[in-house]
C-alpha positions as CSV (number, residue, x, y, z in Angstrom):
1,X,114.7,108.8,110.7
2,X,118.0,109.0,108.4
3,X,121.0,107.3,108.1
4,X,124.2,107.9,106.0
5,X,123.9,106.1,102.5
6,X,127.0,103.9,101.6
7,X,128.6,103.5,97.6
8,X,127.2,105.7,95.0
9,X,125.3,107.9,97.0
10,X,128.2,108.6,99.8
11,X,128.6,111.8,98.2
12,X,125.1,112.9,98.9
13,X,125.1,113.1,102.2
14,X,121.9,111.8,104.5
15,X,118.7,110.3,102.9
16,X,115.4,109.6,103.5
17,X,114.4,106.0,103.3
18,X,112.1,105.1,101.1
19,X,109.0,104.5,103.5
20,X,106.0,101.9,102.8
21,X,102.4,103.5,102.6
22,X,99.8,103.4,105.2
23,X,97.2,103.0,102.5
24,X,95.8,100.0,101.7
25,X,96.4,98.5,97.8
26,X,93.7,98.4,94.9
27,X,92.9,95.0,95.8
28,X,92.7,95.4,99.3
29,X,89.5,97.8,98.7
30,X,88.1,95.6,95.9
31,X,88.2,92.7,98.0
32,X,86.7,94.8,100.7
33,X,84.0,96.5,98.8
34,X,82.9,93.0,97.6
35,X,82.6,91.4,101.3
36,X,80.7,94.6,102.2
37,X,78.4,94.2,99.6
38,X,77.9,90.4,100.4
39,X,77.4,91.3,104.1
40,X,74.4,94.1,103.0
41,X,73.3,91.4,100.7
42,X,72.4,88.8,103.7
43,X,71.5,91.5,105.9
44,X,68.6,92.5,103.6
45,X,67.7,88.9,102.7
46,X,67.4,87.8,106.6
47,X,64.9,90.7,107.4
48,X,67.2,92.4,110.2
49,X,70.3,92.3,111.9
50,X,70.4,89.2,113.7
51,X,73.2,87.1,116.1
52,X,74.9,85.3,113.2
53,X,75.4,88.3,111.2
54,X,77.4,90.2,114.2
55,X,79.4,86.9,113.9
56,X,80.0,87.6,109.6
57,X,80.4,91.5,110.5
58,X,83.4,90.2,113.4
59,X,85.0,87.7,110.9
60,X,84.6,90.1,108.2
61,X,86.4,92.9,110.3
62,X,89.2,90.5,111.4
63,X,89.8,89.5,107.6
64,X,90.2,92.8,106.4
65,X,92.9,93.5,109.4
66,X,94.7,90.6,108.6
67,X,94.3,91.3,105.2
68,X,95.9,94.8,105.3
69,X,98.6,93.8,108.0
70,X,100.1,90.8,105.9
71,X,102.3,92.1,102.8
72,X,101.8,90.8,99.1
73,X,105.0,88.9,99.4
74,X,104.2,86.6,102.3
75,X,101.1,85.1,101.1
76,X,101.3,81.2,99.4
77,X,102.8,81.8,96.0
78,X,103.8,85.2,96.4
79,X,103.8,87.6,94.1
80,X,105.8,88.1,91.1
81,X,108.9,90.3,91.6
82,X,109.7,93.3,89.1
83,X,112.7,92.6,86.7
């Protein structure tokens, strides 16, 4: 979608918004890759797949959703704006 700039950039006409990126961030896979490997971890130290590992794989699933839906800038404390 585009809409007509106002100020400076009247003069150029209509521009694309900057957009947000579908990918998750750095962190978001390191913090992934590390629950993952946690996950394999107890899955190879209980001796199979049992009920209360489908709960960790749910709650691990759900985490990383969350994770991924919420931006940097509402969690507690935030995250340091660039000056």
């Amino acid at each position: 979608m585009r809409r007509r700039m106002r100020g400076a950039d009247r003069e150029g006409g209509l521009v694309k918004p900057p957009g947000k990126s579908k990918w998750p961030t750095n962190k978001w896979w390191a913090a992934t890759v590390t629950a993952i490997a946690g996950l394999l971890t107890t899955w190879a130290t209980t001796q199979g797949w049992t009920k209360e590992m489908s709960g960790v794989a749910i709650a691990l699933v759900g985490q990383r959703i969350v994770a991924y839906l919420v931006p940097n800038s509402d969690t507690p404390g935030g995250v340091p704006l660039k000056g």
